[in-house]
N, C-alpha and C positions, 0 to 999 in steps of 0.2 A: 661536513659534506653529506649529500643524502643519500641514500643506499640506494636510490637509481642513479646517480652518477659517478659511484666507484665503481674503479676497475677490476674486474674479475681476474684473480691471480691463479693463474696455471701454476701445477706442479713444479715446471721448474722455478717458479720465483720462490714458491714456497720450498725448496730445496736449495735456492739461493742464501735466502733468509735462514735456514738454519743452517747453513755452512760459515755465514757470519756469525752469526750467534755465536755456535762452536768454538770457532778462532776467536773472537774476540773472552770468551770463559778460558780458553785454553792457553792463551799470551797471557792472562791476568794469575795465573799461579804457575810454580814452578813442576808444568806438567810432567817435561822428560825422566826431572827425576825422581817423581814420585812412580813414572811406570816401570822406572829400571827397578829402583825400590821394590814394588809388588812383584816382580818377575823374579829378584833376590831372594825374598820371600818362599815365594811358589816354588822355585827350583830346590830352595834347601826344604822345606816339605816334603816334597817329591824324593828326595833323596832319604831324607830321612822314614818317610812310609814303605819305600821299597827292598828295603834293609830287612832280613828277618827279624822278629823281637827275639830278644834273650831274655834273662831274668833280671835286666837292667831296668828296675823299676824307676831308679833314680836317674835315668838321665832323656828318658821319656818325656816325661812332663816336662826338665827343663830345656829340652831341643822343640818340643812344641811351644813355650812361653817364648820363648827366640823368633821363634820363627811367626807367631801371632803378635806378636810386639811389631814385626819388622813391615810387616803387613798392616798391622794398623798405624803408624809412623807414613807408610807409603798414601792411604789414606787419607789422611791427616793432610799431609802436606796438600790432597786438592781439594779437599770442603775447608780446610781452614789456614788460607797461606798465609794471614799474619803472623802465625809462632814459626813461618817456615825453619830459624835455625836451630831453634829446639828441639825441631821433628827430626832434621834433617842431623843433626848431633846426635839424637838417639837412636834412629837407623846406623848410624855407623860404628857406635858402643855394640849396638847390638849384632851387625854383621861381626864386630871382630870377636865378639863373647860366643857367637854361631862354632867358629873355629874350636872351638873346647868342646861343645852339648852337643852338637848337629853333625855327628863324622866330619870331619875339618870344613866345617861352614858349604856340606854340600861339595864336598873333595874341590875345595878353592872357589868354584865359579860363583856361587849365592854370595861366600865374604867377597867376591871382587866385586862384582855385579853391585852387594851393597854399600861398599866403599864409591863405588863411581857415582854412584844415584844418590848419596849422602853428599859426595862432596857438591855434584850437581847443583841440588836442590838449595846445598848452602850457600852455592855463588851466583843464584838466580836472584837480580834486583827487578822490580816493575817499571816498567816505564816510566818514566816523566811525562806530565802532559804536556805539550808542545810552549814555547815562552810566547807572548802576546806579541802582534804584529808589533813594530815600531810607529813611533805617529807620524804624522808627513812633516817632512822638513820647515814650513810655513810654521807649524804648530811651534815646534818648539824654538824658533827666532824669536815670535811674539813671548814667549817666557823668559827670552834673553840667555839660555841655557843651550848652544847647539853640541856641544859636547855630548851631555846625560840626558837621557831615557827621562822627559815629565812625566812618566805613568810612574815611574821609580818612587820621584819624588813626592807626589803630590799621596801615595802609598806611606811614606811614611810622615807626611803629614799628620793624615789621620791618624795614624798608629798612638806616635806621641803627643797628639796635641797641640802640637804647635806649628805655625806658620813653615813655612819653605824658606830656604836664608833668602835673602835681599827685602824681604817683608818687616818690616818692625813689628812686634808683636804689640806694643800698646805704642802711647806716643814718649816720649824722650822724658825722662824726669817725671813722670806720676806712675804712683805706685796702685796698685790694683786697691788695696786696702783703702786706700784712704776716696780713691774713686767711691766706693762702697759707703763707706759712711759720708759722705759728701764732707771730709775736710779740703782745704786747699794744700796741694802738694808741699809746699813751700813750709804751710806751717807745722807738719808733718815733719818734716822732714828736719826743722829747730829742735822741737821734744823729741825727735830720737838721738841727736847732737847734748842734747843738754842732759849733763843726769839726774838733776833736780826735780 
């Protein structure tokens, strides 16, 4: 189309277009509960920075590794939602090991918060994309199949290689080999009767 005869798009279509966008990024991985996750996260942080330090040098760094673990796990789960239930497994190892390092995981709320966003994220599957129209009823009388779906069938045709049933795959009695070498079936089919 030539760029005098497209339409000039206003803010709102362009505010349209990325609200699609968005939703469509955001239904494709398990958002919810990667943001309960970072919020599990943040809270035991929070918890844990606000606490005065003691001379507990040893539990410092492991309530901070908890808690940047749980945070990158929350992460994780939205740039890379194929391992979602490994992400999602290690967020909730790591909420419940929070309980020990991080004053009780953020006095409960960060380990529940990261138990719910764990399990979340683990029970979030993707869509299916929608099954294909069915063909129009004409179609498949002329296939002689009104029962079964011919997109079915004629799918696993390809697949296997071979014809659809009611189809003979060669004709009755010649064998593919001997077709190949042009013998006659018949005689073929003596020499492999005879074992001589």
């Amino acid at each position: 189309m030539p760029a005098h005869a497209r339409k000039r798009r206003g803010t709102a279509d362009v505010a349209r277009a990325a609200r699609r966008a968005g939703r469509g990024w955001r239904r494709s991985r398990p958002f919810w509960g990667a943001v309960i996750i970072l919020v599990a996260g943040g809270e035991t942080a929070a918890v844990r920075f606000t606490l005065p330090l003691r001379a507990t040098w040893t539990i410092l760094p492991a309530g901070l590794l908890i808690v940047g673990g749980m945070i990158a796990c929350g992460l994780l789960l939205l740039f890379d939602p194929a391992q979602r239930s490994r992400y999602a497994v290690g967020a909730i190892l790591l909420s419940i090991t929070a309980l020990e390092t991080s004053h009780l995981g953020g006095y409960l709320i960060g380990t529940l918060l990261g138990l719910a966003g764990g399990a979340t994220a683990f029970a979030w599957v993707p869509r299916l994309a929608p099954a294909p129209p069915a063909a129009p009823p004409g179609f498949t009388l002329i296939l002689g199949e009104a029962d079964r779906q011919p997109g079915v069938q004629v799918r696993r045709h390809r697949q296997r290689g071979r014809p659809p049933r009611g189809f003979p795959s060669r004709p009755p009695g010649i064998d593919p080999p001997a077709i190949a070498l042009g013998i006659e079936p018949g005689i073929q089919r003596d020499r492999q009767r005879d074992p001589d």
